[in-house]
C-alpha positions, -999 to +999 in steps of 0.1 A: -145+295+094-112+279+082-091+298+052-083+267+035-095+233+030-067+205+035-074+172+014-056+142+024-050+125-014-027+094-017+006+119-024+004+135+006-008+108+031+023+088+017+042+123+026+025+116+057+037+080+062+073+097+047+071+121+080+066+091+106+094+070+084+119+099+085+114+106+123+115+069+131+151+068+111+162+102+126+154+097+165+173+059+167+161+035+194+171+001+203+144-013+195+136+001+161+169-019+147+151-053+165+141-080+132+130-106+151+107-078+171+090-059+140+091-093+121+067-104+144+044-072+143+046-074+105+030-107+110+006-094+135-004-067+114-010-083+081-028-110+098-055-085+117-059-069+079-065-101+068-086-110+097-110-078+095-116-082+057-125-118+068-145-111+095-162-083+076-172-106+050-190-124+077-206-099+094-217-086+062-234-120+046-252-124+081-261-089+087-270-083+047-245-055+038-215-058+012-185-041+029-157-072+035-129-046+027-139-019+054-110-017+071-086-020+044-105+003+018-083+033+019-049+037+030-054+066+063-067+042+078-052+031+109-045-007+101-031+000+067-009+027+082+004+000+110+012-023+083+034+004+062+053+011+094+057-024+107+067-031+067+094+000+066+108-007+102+109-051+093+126-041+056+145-012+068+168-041+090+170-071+063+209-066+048+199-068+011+234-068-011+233-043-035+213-056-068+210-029-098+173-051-107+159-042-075+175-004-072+161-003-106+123-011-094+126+010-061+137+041-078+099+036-102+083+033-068+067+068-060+061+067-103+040+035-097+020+060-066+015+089-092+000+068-120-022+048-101-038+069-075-029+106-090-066+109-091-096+094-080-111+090-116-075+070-122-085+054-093-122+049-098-115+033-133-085+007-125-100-005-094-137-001-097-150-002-133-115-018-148-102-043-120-138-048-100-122-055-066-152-050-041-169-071-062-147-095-059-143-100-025-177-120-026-164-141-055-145-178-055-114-162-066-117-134-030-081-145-018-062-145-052-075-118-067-062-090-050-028-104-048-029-108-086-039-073-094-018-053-072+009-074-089-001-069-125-007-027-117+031-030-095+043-042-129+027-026-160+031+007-139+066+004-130+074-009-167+057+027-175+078+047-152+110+032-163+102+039-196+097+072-191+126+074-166+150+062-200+133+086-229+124+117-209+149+120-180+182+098-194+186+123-228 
């Protein structure tokens, strides 16, 4: 009988994703600083997400069950992983000059994590009983929908931390 229980919550499986980031960065291969290479698996990846949701939705109208977002419902998942790595490794190699707007909205990042999945009735509430998302994957609007709420909580949550980044941490 184990000591402790270990729960895997969205801080520490993006530690998690931190951990495989932080070794990729610290144990430099050849490959690893390829574009053109991790472009494509970027592509690859975001494609087979899109792909499963899609072919989920089928399987799920013919078969009679409501599940279209199955593989993409939680982030330890293995697909959503390989997309957050094939994302870093793409990004990580694109020369971006510096821009104070976008060092500005990278530093609210992990602040945009902490208020949006710090708990699952956060979590329950935006996307379930707020947002309705697995609702509306079986609606007209399945395709733009998402797109347009993971944009609007980006936003309103990183307008949040950066208030509170220039009230509570600037004085």
């Amino acid at each position: 009988m184990p000591l402790f229980e270990i729960s895997i919550n969205y801080v520490s499986w993006f530690c998690v994703v931190f951990v495989i980031a932080a070794y990729i960065r610290f144990y430099p291969r050849e490959i690893y600083d390829n574009k053109k290479v991790w472009g494509i698996i970027l592509i690859v990846t975001v494609l087979t997400g899109i792909m499963s949701v899609l072919l989920a939705i089928w399987a799920g109208t013919k078969f009679g069950y409501r599940m279209g977002y199955h593989f993409m419902s939680d982030s330890n998942n293995l697909l959503p992983v390989l997309i957050g790595i094939s994302s870093f490794m793409f990004i990580k190699n694109v020369e971006i000059k510096y821009n104070r707007l976008i060092n500005k909205i990278a530093a609210s990042t992990f602040g945009v994590l902490c208020i949006h999945a710090n708990s699952d009735t956060m979590r329950r509430w935006l996307w379930r009983d707020t947002l309705h998302n697995a609702e509306m994957y079986y609606s007209s609007h399945w395709f733009i929908y998402p797109i347009v709420c993971v944009i609007g909580v980006f936003v309103v949550c990183s307008v949040i931390d950066i208030i509170r980044s220039n009230t509570i941490e600037q004085p």
